[in-house]
C-alpha positions in Angstrom: 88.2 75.2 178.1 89.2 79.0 178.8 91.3 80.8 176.4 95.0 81.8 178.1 95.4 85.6 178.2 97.5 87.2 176.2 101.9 87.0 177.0 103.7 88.7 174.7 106.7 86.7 175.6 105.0 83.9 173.9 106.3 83.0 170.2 102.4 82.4 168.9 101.5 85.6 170.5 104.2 88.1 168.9 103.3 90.0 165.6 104.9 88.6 163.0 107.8 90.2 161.7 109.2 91.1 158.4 112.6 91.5 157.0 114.4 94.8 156.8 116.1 95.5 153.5 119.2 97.4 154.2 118.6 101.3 152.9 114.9 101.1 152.9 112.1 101.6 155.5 111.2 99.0 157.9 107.8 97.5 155.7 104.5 97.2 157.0 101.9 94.9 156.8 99.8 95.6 154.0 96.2 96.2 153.2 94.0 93.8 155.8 96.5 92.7 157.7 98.2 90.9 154.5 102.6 90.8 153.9 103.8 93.9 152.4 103.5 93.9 148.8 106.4 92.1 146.9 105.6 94.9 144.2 106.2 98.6 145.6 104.3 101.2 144.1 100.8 99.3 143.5 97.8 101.0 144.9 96.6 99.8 148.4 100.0 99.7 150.3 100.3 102.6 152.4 103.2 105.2 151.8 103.6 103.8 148.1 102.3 106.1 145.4 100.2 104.7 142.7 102.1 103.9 140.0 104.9 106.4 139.6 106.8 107.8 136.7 109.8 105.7 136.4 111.1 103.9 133.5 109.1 101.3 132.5 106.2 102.0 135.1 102.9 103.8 134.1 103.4 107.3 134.9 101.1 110.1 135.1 100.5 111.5 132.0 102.4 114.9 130.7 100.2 117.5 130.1 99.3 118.5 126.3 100.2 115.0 125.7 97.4 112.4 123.7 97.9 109.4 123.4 95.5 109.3 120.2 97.0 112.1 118.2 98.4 111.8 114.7 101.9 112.7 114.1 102.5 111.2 110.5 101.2 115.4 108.8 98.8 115.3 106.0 96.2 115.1 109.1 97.2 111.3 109.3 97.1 109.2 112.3 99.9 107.3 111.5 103.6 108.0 109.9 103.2 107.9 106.3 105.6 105.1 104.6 106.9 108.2 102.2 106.0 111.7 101.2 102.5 112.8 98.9 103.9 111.8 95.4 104.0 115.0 93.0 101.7 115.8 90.0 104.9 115.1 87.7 106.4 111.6 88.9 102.8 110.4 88.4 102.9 111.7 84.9 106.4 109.5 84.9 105.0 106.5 86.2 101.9 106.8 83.9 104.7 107.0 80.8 106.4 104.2 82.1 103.3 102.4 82.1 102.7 103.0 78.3 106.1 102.0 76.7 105.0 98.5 77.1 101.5 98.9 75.8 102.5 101.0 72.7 105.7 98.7 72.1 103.3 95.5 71.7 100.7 97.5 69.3 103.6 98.9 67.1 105.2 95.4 67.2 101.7 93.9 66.2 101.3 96.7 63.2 104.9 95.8 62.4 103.9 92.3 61.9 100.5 92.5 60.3 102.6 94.7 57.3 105.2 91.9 56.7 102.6 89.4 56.6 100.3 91.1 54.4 103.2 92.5 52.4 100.8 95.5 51.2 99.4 98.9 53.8 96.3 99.6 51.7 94.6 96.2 52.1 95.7 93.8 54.9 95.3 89.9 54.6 94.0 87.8 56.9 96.7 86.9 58.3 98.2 90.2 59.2 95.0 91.3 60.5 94.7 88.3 63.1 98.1 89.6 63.9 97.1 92.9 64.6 94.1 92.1 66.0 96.3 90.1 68.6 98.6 92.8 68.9 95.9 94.8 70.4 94.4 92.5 72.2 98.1 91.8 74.2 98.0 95.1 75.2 94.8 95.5 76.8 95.8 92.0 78.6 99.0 93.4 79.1 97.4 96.9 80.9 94.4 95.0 83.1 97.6 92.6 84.6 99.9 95.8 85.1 97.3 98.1 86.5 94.5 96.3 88.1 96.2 93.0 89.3 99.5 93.7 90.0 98.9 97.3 91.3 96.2 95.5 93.3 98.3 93.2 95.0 101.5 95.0 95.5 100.1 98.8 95.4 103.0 99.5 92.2 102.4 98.9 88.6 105.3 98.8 86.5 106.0 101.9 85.9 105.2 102.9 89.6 107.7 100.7 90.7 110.5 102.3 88.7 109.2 105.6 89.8 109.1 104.7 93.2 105.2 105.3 94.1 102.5 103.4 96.1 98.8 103.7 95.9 97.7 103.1 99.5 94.7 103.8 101.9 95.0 107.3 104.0 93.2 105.6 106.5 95.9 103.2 107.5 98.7 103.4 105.2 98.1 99.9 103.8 97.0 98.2 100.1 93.7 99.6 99.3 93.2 95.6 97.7 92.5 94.1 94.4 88.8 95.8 94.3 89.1 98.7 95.5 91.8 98.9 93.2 89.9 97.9 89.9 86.9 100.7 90.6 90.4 103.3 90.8 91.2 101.9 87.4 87.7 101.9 86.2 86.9 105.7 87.2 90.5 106.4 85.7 89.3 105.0 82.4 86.3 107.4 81.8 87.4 110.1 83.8 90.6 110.3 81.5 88.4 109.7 78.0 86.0 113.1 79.3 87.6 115.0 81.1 91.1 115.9 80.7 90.9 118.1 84.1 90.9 115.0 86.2 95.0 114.1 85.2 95.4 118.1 86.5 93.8 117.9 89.4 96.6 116.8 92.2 98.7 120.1 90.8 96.3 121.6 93.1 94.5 119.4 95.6 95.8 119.8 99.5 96.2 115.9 99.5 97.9 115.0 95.4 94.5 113.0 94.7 93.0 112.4 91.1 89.1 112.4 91.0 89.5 108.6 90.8 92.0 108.6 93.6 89.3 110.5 95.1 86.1 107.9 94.7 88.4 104.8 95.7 89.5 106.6 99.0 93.6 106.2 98.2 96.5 108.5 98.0 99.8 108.1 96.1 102.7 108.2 98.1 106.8 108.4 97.0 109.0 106.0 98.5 
């Protein structure tokens, strides 16, 4: 059976043909002989740059611009939640943080002398309640600065102060222990050397040494 030759006045042998959208350019077929692309400015339809700079699209980018550069100062790559916290509302949070301490030891003193009735030679009543006064305290400090600064980045008297211990890596909670080696180094660096509570007066960054060796800065709300 021979194939008929070619009539272009015969429907099956015309091109097909696409609508014209008033305003625009008559549309050619796309790329192998496809329909013209139902999304304009995709790469492969001829006359149609590849993706161009209009709202919402993916334009070219603008020189000097990166895409991976910080812009939160401090050499961060991320906006900072608040500002580097200042050598003396540290000092005010760290006061805040021993009213409650030194209120539960005097309070346990207090006690201890009623009970015993006599301050050379204590009974053993009052000393159990000394003992217990003391004892509070510690309890009192480990929940205030290890597990609730842990958890929620503020101690007490950080939280009236409006400070944060965070990560400079990310901005977020450095964790529960991370936190406790912070509180640890604190500890001895504070019973040894008096130079490590001076140190943020003068460090580019506000850190402690023991800010320093749990990788965390403290930031004002």
């Amino acid at each position: 059976m021979s194939t008929p030759p070619f009539d272009p006045n015969r429907p099956q042998d015309r091109p097909p043909q696409y609508p014209v959208v008033p305003g625009q350019q008559p549309q050619q077929p796309g790329q192998y002989g496809g329909p013209p692309s139902p999304y304009p400015g995709q790469p492969g339809y001829p006359n149609q740059p590849a993706y161009p700079n209009q709202p919402g699209g993916y334009g070219p980018a603008q020189q000097g611009y990166n895409p991976y550069g910080g812009g939160g100062g401090y050499g961060y790559n991320y906006s900072l939640p608040g500002q580097l916290a200042s050598w003396g509302s540290r000092v005010l949070a760290s006061i805040v943080d021993s009213i409650v301490p030194i209120i539960v030891i005097v309070v346990g003193v207090i006690t201890a002398l009623a009970i015993s009735g006599d301050s050379d030679e204590l009974s053993n009543a009052g000393g159990a309640a000394m003992v217990i006064g003391y004892l509070a305290s510690i309890v009192f400090q480990i929940w205030n600065r290890v597990v609730r600064q842990g958890r929620t980045g503020q101690s007490l008297g950080k939280k009236v102060v409006g400070l944060k211990v965070v990560a400079p890596e990310t901005g977020a909670l450095i964790g529960f222990g991370r936190n406790f080696g912070r509180e640890v180094c604190a500890f001895i660096f504070n019973q040894f050397c008096f130079l490590n509570v001076l140190w943020p007066l003068w460090d580019d960054k506000h850190q402690t040494w023991h800010d320093k060796v749990a990788s965390d800065i403290v930031i004002k709300l």
